[in-house]
C-alpha positions in Angstrom: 177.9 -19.7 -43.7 174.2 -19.6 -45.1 172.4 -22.9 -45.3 171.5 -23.8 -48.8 168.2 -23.6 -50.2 167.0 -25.5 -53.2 165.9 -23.4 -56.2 162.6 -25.9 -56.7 161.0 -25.0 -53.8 158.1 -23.6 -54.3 158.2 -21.3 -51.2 160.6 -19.6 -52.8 159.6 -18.8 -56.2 157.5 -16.0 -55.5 154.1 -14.8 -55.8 151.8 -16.1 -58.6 150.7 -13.4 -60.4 147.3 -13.2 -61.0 145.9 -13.4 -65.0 144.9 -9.9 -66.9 141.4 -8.8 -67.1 139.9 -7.1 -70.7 136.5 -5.6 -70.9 135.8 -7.9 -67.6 137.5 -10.9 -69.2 140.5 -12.8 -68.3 143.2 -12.8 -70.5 146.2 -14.7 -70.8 149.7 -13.9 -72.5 150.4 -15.9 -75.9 153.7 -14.9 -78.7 151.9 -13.1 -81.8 154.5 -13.4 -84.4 153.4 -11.7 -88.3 155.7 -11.1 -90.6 156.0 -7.3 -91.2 154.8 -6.3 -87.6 157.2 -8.5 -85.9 157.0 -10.7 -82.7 155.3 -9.4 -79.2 153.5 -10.8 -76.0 149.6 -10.6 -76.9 146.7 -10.8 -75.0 144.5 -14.0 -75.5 141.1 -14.7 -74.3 140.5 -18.3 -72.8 138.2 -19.2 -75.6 141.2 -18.9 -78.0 140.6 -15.6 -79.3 142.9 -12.5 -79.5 142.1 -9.3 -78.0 142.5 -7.3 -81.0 142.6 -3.6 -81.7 139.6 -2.2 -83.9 141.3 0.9 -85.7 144.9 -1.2 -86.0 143.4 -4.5 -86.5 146.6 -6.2 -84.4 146.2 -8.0 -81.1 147.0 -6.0 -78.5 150.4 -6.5 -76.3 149.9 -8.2 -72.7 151.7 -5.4 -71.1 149.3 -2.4 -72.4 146.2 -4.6 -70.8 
């Protein structure tokens, strides 16, 4: 029998991943939601600001950075 381990222990939750970087930048990942282009995980600079495409003019998804 295994002893029991509690699922709030922080030892065993993994490795923190470390935040995105764009154009030298950190980013973090934020919900974009627009009607007609649906919902996705978008990059977000820490000033507020989206990373955004220039020729599609849509943030750009988290997982593409």
């Amino acid at each position: 029998m295994s002893a029991k381990t509690s699922k709030n222990n922080p030892e065993t939750r993994g490795k923190v991943t470390e935040l995105r970087r764009y154009n030298g930048k950190p980013v973090k990942p934020v919900l974009f939601i627009q009607r007609g282009v649906g919902r996705y995980i978008a990059a977000m600079f820490e000033d507020g600001n989206l990373v955004v495409d220039k020729n599609t003019k849509l943030p750009i998804a988290y997982k593409n950075i």
